[in-house]
N, CA, C and O of each residue as an XYZ file, in Angstrom:
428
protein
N      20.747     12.284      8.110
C      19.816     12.217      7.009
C      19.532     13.646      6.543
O      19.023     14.595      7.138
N      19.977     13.527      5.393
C      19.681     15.136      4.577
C      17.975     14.880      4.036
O      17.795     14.040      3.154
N      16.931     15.540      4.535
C      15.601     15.536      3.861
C      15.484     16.134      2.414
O      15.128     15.439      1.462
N      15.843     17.624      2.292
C      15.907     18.229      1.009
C      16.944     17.363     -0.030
O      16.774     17.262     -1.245
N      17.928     16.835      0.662
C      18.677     16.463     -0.999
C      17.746     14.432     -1.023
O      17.745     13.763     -2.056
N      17.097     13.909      0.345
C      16.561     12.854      0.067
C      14.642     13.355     -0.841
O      14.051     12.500     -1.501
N      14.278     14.233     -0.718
C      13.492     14.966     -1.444
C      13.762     15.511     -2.934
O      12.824     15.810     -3.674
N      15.120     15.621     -3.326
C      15.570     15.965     -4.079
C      15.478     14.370     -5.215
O      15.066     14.208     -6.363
N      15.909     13.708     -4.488
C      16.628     12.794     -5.272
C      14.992     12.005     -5.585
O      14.818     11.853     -6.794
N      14.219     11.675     -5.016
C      13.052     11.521     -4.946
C      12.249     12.069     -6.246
O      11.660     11.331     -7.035
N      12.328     13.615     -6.349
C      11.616     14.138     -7.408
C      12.598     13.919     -8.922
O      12.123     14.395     -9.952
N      13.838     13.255     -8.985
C      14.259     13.582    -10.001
C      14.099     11.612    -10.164
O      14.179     11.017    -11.238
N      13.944     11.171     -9.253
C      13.622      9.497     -9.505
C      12.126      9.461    -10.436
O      11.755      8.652    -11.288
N      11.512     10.592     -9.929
C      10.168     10.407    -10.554
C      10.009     10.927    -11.647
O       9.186     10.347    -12.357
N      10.609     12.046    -12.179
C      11.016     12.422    -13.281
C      11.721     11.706    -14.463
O      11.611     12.184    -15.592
N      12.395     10.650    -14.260
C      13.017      9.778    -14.780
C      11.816      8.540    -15.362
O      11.854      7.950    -16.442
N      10.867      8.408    -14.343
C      10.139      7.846    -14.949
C       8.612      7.803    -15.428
O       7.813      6.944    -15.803
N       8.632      9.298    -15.201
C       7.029      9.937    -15.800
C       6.113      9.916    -15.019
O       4.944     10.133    -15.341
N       6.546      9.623    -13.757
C       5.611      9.590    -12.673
C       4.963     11.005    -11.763
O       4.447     11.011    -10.646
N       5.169     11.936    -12.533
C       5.206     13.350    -11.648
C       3.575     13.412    -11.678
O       3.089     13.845    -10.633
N       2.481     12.983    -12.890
C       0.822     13.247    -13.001
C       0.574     12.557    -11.745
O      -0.090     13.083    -10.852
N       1.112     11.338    -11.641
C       0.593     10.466    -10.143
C       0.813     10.241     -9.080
O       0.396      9.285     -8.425
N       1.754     11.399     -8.624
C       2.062     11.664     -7.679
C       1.402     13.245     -6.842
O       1.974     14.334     -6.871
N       0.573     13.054     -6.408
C      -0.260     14.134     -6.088
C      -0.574     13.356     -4.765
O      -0.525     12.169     -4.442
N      -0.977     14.725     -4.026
C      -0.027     14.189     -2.394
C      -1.896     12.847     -1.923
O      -1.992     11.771     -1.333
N      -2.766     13.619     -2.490
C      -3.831     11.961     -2.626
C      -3.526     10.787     -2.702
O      -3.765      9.843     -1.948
N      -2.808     10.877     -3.947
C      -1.905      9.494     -4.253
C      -1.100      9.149     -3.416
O      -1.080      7.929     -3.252
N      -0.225      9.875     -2.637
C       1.020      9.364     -2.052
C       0.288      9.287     -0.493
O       0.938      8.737      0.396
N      -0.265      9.514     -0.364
C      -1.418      9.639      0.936
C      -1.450      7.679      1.174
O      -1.063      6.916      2.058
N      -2.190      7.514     -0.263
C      -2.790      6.629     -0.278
C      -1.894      5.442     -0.275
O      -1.924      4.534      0.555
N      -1.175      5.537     -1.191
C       0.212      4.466     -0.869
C       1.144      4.481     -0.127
O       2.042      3.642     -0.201
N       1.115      5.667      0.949
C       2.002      5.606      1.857
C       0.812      4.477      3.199
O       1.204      3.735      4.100
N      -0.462      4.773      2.823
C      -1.237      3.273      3.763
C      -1.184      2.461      3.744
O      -1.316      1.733      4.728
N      -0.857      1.942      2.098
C      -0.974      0.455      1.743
C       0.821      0.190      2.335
O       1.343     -0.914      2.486
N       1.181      0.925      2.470
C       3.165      0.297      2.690
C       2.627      0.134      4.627
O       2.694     -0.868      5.339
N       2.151      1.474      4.960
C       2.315      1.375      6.471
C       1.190     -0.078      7.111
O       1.247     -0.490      8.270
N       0.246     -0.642      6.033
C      -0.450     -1.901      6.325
C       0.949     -2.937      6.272
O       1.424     -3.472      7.274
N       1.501     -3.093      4.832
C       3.029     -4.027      4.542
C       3.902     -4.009      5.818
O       4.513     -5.043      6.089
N       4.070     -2.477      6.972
C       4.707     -2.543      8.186
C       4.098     -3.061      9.139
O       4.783     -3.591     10.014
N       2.749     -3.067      9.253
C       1.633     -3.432     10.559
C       1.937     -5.310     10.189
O       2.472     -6.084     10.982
N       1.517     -5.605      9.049
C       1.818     -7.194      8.633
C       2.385     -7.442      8.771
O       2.271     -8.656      8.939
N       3.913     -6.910      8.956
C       5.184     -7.913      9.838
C       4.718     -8.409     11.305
O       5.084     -9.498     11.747
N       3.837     -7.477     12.063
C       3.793     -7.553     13.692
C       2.493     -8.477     13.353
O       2.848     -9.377     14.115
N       1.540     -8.861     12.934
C       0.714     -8.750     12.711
C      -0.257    -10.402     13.787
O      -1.441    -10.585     14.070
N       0.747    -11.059     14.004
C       0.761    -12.352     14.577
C       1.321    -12.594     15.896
O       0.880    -13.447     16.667
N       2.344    -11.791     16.151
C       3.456    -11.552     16.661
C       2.994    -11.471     18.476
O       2.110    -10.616     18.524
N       3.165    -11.831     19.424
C       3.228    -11.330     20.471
C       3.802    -10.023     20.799
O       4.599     -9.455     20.054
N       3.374     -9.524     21.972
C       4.668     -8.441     22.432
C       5.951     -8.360     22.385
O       6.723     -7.530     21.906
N       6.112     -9.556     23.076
C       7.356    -10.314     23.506
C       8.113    -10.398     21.801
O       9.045     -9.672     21.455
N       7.444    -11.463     20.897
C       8.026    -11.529     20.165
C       8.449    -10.584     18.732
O       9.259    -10.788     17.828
N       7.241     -9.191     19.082
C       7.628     -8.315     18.380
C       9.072     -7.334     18.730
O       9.833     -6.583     18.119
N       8.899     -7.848     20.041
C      10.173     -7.381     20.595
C      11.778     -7.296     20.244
O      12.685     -6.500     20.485
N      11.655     -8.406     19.621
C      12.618     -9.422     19.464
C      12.819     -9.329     18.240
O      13.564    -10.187     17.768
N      12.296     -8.376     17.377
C      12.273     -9.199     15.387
C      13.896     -9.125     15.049
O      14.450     -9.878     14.249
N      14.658     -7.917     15.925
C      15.623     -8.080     14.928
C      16.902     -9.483     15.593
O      18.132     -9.533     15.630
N      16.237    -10.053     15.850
C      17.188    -11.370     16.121
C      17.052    -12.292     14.844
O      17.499    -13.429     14.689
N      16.382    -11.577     14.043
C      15.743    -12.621     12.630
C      16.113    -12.299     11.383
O      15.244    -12.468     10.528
N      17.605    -11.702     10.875
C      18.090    -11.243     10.209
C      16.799    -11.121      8.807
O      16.561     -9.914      8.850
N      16.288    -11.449      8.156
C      15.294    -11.587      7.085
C      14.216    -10.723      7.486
O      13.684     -9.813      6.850
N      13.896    -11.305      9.048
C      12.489    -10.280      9.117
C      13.072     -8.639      9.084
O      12.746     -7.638      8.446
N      14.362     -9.015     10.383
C      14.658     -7.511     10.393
C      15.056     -6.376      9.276
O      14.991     -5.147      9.318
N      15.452     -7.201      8.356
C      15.842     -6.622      6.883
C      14.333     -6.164      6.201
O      14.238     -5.009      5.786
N      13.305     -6.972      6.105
C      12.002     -6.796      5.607
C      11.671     -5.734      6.350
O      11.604     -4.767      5.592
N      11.330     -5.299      7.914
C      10.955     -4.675      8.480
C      11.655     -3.021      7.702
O      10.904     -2.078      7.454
N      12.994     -2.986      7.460
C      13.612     -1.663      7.096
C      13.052     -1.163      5.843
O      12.781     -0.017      5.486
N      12.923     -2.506      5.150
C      12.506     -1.874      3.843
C      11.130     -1.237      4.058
O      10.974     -0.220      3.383
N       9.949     -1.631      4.939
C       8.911     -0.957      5.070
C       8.985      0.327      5.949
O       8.436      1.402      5.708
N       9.618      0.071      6.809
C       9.987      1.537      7.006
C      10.578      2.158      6.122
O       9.784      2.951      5.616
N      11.574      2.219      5.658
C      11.870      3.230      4.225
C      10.869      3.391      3.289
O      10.967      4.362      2.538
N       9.822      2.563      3.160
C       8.899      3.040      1.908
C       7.849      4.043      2.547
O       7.247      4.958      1.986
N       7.783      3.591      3.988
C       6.435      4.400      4.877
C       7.146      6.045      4.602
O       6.487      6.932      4.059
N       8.504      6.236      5.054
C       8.936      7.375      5.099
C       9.605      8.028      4.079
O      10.344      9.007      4.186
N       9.228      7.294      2.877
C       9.912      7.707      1.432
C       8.824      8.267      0.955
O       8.943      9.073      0.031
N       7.616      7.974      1.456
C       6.308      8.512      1.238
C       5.919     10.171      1.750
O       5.352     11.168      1.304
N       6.610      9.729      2.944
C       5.793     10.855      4.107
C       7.261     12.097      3.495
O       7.195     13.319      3.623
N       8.277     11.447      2.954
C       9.084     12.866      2.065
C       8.338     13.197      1.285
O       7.919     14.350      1.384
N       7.850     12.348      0.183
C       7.228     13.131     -0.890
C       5.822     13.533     -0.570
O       5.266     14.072     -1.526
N       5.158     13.431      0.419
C       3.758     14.076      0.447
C       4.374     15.477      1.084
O       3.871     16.504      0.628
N       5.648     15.668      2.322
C       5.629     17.207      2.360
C       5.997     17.273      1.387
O       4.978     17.769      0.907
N       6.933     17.161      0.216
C       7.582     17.759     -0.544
C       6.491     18.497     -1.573
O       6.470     19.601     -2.118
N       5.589     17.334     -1.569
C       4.581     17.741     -2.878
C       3.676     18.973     -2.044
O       2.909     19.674     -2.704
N       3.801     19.157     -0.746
C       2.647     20.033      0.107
C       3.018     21.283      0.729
O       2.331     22.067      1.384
N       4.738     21.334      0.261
C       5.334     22.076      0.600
C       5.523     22.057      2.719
O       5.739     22.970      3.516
N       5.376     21.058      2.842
C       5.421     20.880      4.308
C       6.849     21.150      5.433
O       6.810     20.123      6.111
N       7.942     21.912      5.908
C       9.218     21.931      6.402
C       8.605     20.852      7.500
O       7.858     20.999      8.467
N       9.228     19.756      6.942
C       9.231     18.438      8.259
C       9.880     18.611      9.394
O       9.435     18.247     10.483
N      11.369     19.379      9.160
C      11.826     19.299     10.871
C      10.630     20.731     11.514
O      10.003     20.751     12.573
N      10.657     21.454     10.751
C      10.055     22.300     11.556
C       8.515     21.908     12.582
O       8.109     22.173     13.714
N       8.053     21.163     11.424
C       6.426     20.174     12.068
C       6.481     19.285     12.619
O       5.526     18.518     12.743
N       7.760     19.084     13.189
C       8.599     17.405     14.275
C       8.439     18.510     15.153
O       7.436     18.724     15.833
N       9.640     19.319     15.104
C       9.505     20.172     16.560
C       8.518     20.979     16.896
O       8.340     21.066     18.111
N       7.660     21.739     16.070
C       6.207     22.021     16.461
C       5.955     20.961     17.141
O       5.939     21.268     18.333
N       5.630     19.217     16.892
C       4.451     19.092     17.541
C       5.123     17.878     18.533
O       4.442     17.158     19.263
N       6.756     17.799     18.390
C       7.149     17.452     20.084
C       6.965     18.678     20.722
O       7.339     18.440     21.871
N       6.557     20.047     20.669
C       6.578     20.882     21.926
C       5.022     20.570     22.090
O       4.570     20.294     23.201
N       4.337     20.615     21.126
C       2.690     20.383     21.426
C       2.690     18.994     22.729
O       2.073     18.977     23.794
N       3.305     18.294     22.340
C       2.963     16.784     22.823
C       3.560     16.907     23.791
O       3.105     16.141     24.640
N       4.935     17.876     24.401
C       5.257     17.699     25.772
C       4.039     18.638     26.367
O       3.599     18.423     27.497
N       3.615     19.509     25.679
C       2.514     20.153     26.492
C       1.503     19.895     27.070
O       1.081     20.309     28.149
N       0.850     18.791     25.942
C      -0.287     18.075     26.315
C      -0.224     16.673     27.464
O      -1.152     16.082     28.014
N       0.812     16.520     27.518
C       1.615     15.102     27.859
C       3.033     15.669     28.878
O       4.249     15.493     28.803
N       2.156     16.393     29.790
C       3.786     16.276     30.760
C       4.293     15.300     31.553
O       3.700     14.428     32.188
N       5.416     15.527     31.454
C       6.155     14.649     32.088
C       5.830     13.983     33.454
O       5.267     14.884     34.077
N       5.882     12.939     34.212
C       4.980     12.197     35.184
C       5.783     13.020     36.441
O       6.948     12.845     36.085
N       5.830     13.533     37.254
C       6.222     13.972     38.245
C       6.834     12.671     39.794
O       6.383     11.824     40.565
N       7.872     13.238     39.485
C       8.852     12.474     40.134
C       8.185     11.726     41.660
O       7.595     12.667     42.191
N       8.035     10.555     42.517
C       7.649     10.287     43.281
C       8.700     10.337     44.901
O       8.205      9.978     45.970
C-alpha cells in the first residue's frame, strides 16, 4: 500500500468534486466516526465466537472491507489534511506501546 499516491488520489477525487471547503480534518474526524460506528454495527450482536467467524459469510465479509476501507480512507485524509507522516506515527507509537506494554516474561 502506497499512502502518498493513496493520499494523492484521494485529494484529486475531491477536487473533482468540489469537496475540498468540507473537508477539514473536523469534518473528516467526524465522518471517519460515523463509518467506524457502520464497522462496530457489523459485530454489534455477534458473539465472540461468532465474530470470529464473519469471514465464513462471504456478504458480511465483503461489507466488513468496505467499512474498513472507509474507516481508513478517512484516517488518510485527516493526516493528509494535518500534515501527519503516518508510517512515521505507527512506528513512534509501536515503540511507545512496546514500552509501556512489555512483553510478558517467559515462564
Amino acid at each position: 500500500m502506497n499512502i502518498e499516491d493513496l493520499q494523492m488520489r484521494l485529494r484529486q477525487f475531491a477536487i473533482e468534486r468540489n469537496w475540498q471547503p468540507y473537508q477539514t480534518p473536523k469534518n473528516l474526524a467526524m465522518a471517519m466516526v460515523v463509518e467506524a460506528a457502520e464497522l462496530v454495527e457489523i459485530f454489534q450482536w455477534l458473539t465472540p465466537e461468532q465474530s470470529q467467524q464473519i469471514q465464513t459469510d462471504p456478504a458480511k465479509h465483503q461489507h466488513l472491507g468496505e467499512e474498513i476501507a472507509d474507516v481508513m480512507l478517512y484516517l488518510l485524509q485527516i493526516a493528509d489534511h494535518t500534515g501527519v507522516d503516518i508510517s512515521a506515527a505507527l512506528e513512534r507509537k509501536l515503540l511507545l506501546n512496546a514500552i509501556k506494554h512489555p512483553a510478558a516474561s517467559a515462564s
